[in-house]
C-alpha positions as CSV (number, residue, x, y, z in Angstrom):
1,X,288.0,-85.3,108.7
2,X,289.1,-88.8,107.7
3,X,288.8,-90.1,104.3
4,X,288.2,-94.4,103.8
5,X,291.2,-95.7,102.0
6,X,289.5,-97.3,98.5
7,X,289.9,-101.4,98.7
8,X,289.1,-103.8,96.6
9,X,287.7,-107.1,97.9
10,X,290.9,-108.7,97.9
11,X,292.6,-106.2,100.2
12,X,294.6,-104.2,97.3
13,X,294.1,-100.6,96.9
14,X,292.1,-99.2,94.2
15,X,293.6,-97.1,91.6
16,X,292.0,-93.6,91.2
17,X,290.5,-93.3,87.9
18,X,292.1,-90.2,86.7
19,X,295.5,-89.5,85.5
20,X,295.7,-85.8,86.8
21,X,295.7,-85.0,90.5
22,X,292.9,-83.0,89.8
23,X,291.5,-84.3,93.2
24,X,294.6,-84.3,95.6
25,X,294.6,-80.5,94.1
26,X,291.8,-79.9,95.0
27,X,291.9,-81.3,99.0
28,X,295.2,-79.6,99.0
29,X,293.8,-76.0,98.3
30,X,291.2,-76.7,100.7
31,X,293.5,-77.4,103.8
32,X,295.5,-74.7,102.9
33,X,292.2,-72.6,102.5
34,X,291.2,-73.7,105.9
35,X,294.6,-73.1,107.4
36,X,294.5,-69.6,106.4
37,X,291.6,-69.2,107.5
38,X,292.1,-70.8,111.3
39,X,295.8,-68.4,111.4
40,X,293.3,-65.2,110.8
41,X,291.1,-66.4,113.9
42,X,293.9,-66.7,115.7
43,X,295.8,-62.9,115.3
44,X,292.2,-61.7,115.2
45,X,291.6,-63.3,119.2
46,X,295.6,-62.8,119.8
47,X,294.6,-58.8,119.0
48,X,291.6,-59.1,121.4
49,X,294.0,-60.6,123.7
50,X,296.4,-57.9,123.2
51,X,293.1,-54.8,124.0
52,X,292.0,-56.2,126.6
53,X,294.9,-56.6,128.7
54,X,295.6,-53.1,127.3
55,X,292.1,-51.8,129.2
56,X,292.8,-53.7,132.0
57,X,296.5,-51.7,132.5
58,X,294.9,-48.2,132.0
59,X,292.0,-49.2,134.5
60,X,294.4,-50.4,137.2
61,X,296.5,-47.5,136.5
62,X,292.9,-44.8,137.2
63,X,292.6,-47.2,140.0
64,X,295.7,-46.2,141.8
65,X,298.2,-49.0,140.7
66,X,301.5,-47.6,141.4
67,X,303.3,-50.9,140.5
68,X,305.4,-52.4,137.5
69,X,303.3,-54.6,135.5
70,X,305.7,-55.7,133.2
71,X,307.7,-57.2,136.6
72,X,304.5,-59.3,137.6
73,X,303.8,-60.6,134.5
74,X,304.7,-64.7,133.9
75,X,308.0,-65.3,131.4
76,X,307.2,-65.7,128.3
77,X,308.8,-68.3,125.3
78,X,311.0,-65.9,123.7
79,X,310.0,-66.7,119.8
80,X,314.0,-65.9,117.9
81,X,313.0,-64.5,114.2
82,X,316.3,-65.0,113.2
83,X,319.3,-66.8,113.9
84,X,323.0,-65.4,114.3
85,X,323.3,-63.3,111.8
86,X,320.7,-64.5,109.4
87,X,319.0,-60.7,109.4
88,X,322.3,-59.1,108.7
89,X,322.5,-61.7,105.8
90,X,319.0,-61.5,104.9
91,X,319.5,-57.8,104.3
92,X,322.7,-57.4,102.3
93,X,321.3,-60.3,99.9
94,X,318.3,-57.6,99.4
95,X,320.6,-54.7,98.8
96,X,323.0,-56.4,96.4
97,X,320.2,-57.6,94.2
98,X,318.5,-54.3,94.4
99,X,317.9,-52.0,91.5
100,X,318.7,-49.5,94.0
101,X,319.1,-47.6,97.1
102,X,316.8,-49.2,99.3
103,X,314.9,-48.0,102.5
104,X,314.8,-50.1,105.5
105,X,311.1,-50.3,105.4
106,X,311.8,-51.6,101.4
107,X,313.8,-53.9,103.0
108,X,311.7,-55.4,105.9
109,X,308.9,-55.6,103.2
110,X,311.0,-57.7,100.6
111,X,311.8,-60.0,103.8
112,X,309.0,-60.7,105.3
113,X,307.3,-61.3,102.2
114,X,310.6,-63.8,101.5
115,X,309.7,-65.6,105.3
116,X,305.6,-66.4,103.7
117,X,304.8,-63.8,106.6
118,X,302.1,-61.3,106.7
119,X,303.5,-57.8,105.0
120,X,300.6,-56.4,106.1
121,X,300.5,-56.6,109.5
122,X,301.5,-53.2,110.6
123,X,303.4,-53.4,113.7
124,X,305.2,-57.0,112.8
125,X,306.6,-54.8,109.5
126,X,307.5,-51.7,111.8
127,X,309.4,-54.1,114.5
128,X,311.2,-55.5,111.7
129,X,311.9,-52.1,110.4
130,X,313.8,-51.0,113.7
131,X,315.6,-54.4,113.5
132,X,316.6,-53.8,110.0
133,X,318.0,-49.9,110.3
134,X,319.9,-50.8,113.5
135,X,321.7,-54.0,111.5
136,X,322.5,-51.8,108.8
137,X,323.7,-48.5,110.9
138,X,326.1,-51.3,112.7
139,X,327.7,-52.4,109.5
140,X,327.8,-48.9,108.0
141,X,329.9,-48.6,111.1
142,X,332.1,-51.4,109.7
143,X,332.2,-50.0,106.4
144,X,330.0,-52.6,104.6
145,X,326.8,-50.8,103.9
146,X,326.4,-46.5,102.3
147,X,323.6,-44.4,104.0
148,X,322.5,-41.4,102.3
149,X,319.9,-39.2,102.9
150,X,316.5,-40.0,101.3
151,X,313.6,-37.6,102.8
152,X,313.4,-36.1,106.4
153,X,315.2,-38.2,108.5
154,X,314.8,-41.5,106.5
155,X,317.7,-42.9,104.9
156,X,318.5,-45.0,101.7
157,X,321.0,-47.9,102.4
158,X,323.2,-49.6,99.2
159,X,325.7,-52.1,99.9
160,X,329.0,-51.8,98.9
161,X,330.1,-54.3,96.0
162,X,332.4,-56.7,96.7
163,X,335.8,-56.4,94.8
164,X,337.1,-59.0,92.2
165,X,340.3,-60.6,93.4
């Protein structure tokens, strides 16, 4: 949608007649209404996408398909979430300003949320999850990170505090 540019007769531009930006506001919070909006269309086919390649595995497997399907697929763009060590920093910033002990769910929540993602969407939230509690077993490993136990098998990680020289 384009919008005339407002002239005046002599070529110069017109000057809006309010003082706010009431109106640029307003045109702002529709794009970014809109914008939402198309991103939602999108996971909603991507999911659709995502079923019926889904249905079309399980039917060639009832069909007899004996082969790897993963092997005959194209190569895919790998999309990198984070850079070198970005998640590792990521999730010691979260622990240090941290009321608490912190699960790695707590933690994948708080930065994803931080990244304007979508905490909601389940399976982005548990991949990140993984990520997280294998980053952190590595540097309890180094000695930079405390595990303890929280409820079944699901630990609560603090980080250790840094020392004053």
């Amino acid at each position: 949608m384009t919008h005339p540019t407002p002239l005046h007769p002599s070529g110069t531009l017109k000057r809006s007649r309010t003082d706010t930006f009431e109106h640029t506001i307003n045109g702002l919070l529709t794009k970014r209404a809109e914008l939402f909006n198309e991103a939602e269309r999108l996971r909603d086919r991507q999911a659709e996408i995502k079923n019926d390649v889904a249905a079309l595995d399980r039917t060639l497997g009832t069909l007899g398909y004996k082969g790897d399907l993963d092997a005959i697929m194209p190569r895919q763009k790998v999309v990198r979430l984070f850079g070198q060590g970005q998640l590792l920093r990521a999730c010691l910033h979260e622990l240090r300003h941290a009321d608490g002990p912190m699960t790695s769910r707590e933690i994948a929540r708080n930065i994803v949320e931080l990244r304007g993602d979508d905490p909601n969407d389940r399976k982005y939230l548990s991949d990140m999850t993984r990520r997280i509690s294998k980053c952190l077993r590595k540097e309890r490993e180094a000695g930079n990170v405390k595990a303890s136990q929280h409820s079944g098998k699901a630990l609560v990680w603090t980080a250790k505090r840094l020392s004053n020289p």
